[in-house]
C-alpha positions, 0 to 999 in steps of 0.5 A: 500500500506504501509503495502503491501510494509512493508511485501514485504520488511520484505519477501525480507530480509527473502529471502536474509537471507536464500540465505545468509545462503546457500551461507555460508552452501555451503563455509563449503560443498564445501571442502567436496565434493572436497575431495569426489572427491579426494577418488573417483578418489584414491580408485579405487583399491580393497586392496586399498580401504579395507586398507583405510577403514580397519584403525580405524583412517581413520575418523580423517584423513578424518576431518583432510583433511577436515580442511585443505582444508577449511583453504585453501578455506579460504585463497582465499577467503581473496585474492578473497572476493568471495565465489563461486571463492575460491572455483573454485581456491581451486578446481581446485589447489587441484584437479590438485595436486591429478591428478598428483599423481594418474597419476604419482602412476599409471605410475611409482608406486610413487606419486607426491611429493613436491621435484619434483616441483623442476623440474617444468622447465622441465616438458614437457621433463618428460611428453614426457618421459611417457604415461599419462593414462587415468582412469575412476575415474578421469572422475568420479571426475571432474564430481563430482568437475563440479557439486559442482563448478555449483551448488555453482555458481547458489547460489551465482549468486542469492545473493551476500551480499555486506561486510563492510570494516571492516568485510572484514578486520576481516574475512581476519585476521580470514582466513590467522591466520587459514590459517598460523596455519593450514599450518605450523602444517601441512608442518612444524611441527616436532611434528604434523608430526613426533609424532602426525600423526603416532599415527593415522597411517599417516607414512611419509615414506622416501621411500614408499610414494605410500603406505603412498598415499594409505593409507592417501590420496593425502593431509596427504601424498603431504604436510606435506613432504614439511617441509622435502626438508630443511635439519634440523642442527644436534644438535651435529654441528659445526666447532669443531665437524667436525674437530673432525672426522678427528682424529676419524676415520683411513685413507682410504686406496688407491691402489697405481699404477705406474701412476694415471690411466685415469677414465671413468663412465658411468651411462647408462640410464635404463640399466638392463637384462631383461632376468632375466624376467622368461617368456621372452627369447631372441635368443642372449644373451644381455650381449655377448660382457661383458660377452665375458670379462674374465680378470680384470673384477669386476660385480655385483648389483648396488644398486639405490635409485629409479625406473624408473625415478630420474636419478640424485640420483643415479649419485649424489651418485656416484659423492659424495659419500653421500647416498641419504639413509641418505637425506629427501625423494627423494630429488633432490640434483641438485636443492636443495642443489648444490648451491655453490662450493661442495667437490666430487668425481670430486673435488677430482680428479681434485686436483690430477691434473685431467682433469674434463668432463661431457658428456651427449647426451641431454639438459644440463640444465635437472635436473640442470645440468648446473647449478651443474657440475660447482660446483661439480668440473667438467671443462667440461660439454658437451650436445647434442649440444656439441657432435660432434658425433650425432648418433642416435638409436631410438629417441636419441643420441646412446650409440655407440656416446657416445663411440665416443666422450669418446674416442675424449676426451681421445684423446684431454685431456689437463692433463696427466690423465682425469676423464670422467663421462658419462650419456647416453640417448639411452634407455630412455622411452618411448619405443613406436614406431618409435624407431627401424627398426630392431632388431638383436634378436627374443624375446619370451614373449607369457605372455606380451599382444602386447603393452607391448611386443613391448616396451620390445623387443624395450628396449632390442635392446637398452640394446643389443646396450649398451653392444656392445658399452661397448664392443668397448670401451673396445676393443679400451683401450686394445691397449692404453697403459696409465692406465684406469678405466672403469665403467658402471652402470645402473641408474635404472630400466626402465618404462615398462608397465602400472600400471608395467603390464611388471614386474607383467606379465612376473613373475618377481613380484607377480601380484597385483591390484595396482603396488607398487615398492618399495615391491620388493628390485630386482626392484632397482637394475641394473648391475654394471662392471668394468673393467680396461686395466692393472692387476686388483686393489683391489676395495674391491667392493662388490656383491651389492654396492649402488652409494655412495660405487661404486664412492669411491672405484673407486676413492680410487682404483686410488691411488689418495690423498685423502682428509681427510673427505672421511675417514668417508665415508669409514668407513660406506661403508666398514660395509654397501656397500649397502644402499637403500630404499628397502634395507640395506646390510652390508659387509657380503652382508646380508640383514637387516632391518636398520642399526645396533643400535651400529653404531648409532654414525657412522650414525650421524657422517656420516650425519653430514658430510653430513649436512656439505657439502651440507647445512653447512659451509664446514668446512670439506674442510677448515680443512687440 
């Protein structure tokens, strides 16, 4: 009985033993099949997967996410000290992660990226913005997750090995020093990042991050852009250096006028001429009121930094003249950077005795809003609750409302003169029904299946709504006799299609297996007008102009005082109008690949004052 009992006892530590090295084997597997789920639910498109497995390098970013992932399972191992639930909470986080940028890569061509955490509070307005598809892979993926999840739980629930205080103690401290290096050299390393990771074809492109997300997967391209969101101190900073540039470049000169003139922007949400579509023709021509304009009328191509979404970049731009071109990757400056009193446009104006007011027929804290306008000078910030015209084409407050309420504050200024600055709600996706009973306009598009057909000819109706919106303001400010400044861009292009099926199958980008925005430069750019009710100033704008260029040359065009930092910018937009991800422009409206290297110094100054406004001591504003 003793010696049965002794080989009982010596076969249950064998069995425990081998339960335990499987429960190990697995912690080191898990991480593995998490990323095979990663790839599954990624590669799903022919040149995808041949450019994934075409690189030489793409071994070692696979051992490289591998390593991540492990660091990470590792850390909630410490805050959980159980195997199987570091694995399930590393699971689901990460999985979640690659969700979001497969869906959000598939809806608008570009990726989740850390910058639009920031806008966590309003993400169920951005979800009911798009239609969040449904994809195959995705299924094939959680499929793969739930049997790796089973599979480990079966493990551990036959053995759990009870660990002494001071082997938790040591595997925690083991884990988290892992963990802290794995995470810094990845999200905070400059060298890692921007020295190591390109040698093995890991690029952490400012402006194609879907091609970088096809290239190196949902880790290598989501974190290390996170050390990017702060804003490094250029080297060359400080007071003395930025009082410096006040001797260094001349002034910017301004068209003086009689009296300052009244100024009114419109950023009009997706506003953009889809007839420039070849398959589609309209029976009305969109842009019949604007084009029926013939006296001090300035058009051409507004230039954005994004493609159906990001609204506030190119508004900021416009509101400070600091090109988004010269920030981290799609950065959300509302959230980030406009965190106390910031030198604008706005500021500008309201120093020149300016009454401020910012309108905007939606939720006043979107993209922070409510929190920024304040600082960037405005007295005024009016939402859809404020708004005492409530008109409603569609699903949102009209662009004809807008007009209304424009007009109500130019009528109720306080000040001799007043700077408005409007960002209208009508034609924001989606465009599904209910949206519009009628239509004033027959569209033809036999390339566009049902679906895609019916959101375009319920977006063009917005965009013919605009237009006749502008008309009327215009029509009305004829007959006013103060001077007044009237603009209209568009934000950006709207979201048409799935996958951009809408743009690929109307012709107006080549068709391809997976949708990317960022290869053609036309999908960022809108129209841009001006048009003002006395004989025209010289803007010197250019036929494409990007935010920072637009908002200064209206500014300077009022003959207000300007302050003295705006002189850099002035320099830059008069060799380089248009600067965006896709494209650079310079005064001779040729495209380039960058800026030219012998304007390095101008590019660094111009960053400085950047850096300087939005993250230093200010000192451009305490410098008379």
């Amino acid at each position: 009985m003793i010696k049965t009992d002794k080989h009982y006892h010596i076969n249950l530590k064998e069995d425990n033993i081998k339960e335990h090295n499987k429960r190990v084997a697995y912690f080191f597997l898990a991480p593995l099949f998490l990323l095979l789920s990663l790839e599954v639910m990624h590669l799903t498109y022919p040149n995808t997967i041949m450019r994934f497995f075409s690189s030489m390098y793409f071994p070692v970013k696979l051992v490289i996410t591998y390593i991540f992932l492990l660091s990470l399972q590792s850390f909630f191992y410490t805050l959980t000290q159980s195997s199987f639930l570091s694995n399930f909470l590393n699971t689901v986080f990460i999985f979640a992660l690659g969700y979001a940028t497969e869906a959000l890569g598939r809806v608008n061509g570009n990726p989740l990226l850390p910058t639009d955490l920031l806008l966590i509070k309003n993400v169920k307005e951005i979800v009911s913005f798009a239609k969040i598809p449904f994809f195959l892979s995705a299924v094939c993926a959680i499929g793969i997750n739930v049997i790796s999840l089973l599979k480990h739980w079966k493990i551990c629930r036959r053995y759990e090995k009870k660990i002494k205080l001071w082997q938790r103690a040591g595997l925690g401290v083991v884990s988290l020093t892992v963990f802290s290096v794995v995470i810094y050299t990845t999200c905070f390393s400059t060298t890692f990042r921007h020295n190591i990771l390109p040698k093995i074809d890991v690029n952490i492109s400012a402006f194609n991050p879907i091609e970088d997300y096809n290239a190196n997967g949902v880790v290598l391209t989501f974190f290390p852009r996170i050390g990017d969101m702060t804003a490094k101190q250029p080297e060359t900073y400080s007071e003395f250096a930025i009082n410096a540039l006040k001797y260094k470049y001349e002034p910017a000169k301004s068209t003086a006028t009689e009296k300052k003139p009244n100024v009114i922007i419109i950023q009009n949400e997706a506003w953009w001429d889809p007839s420039q579509m070849p398959e589609v023709e309209y029976s009305v021509d969109l842009f019949e009121g604007i084009n029926s304009i013939e006296n001090n009328i300035v058009r051409g191509d507004f230039l954005s930094p994004v493609f159906a979404g990001g609204t506030c970049l190119p508004e900021f731009e416009v509101l400070t003249g600091l090109p988004t071109y010269l920030l981290s990757a799609t950065a959300y400056p509302y959230t980030q950077y406009i965190t106390d009193s910031t030198p604008s446009f706005v500021s500008a104006y309201k120093e020149n005795g300016y009454q401020t007011v910012a309108l905007h027929p939606y939720r006043k804290n979107f993209y922070n809003r409510l929190t920024a306008y304040p600082l960037l000078g405005f007295d005024t910030f009016k939402g859809m609750s404020d708004f005492d015209f409530k008109d409603v084409s569609g699903v949102y407050i009209d662009d004809m409302a807008c007009v209304k309420q424009i007009i109500k504050e130019f009528e109720n200024k306080t000040s001799d003169r007043i700077f408005e600055f409007v960002v209208t709600m009508e034609n924001h996706g989606t465009y599904k029904a209910p949206r519009y009973d009628e239509f004033d306009f027959e569209m033809y598009a036999p390339t566009l299946s049902e679906e895609d057909y019916l959101d375009l000819k319920r977006y063009s109706q917005g965009v013919y709504n605009a237009d006749k919106a502008f008309k009327a303001l215009v029509d009305y400010f004829e007959n006013v006799d103060e001077p007044v400044i009237i603009a209209m861009y568009g934000d950006h292009l709207p979201l048409l299609g799935t996958n951009g099926s809408t743009y690929m199958n109307s012709g107006y980008v080549e068709k391809s297996d997976r949708f990317v925005s960022s290869r053609y430069a036309k999908l960022y750019e809108t129209p841009y007008v001006v048009w003002t009710n006395y004989e025209k100033p010289i803007f010197g704008l250019t036929e494409k102009v990007s935010g920072n260029t637009l908002g200064l040359k209206i500014f300077m065009a009022t003959g207000c005082e300007a302050p003295w930092y705006l002189n850099v910018i002035d320099a830059f937009c008069k060799k380089y109008p248009g600067t965006v991800n896709t494209a650079v422009y310079n005064k001779k409206m040729e495209k380039i690949e960058k800026i030219d290297d012998e304007d390095e110094h101008m590019t660094n100054d111009y960053k400085m004052l950047i850096y300087d406004i939005l993250n230093g001591k200010k000192y451009c504003i305490k410098t008379k």
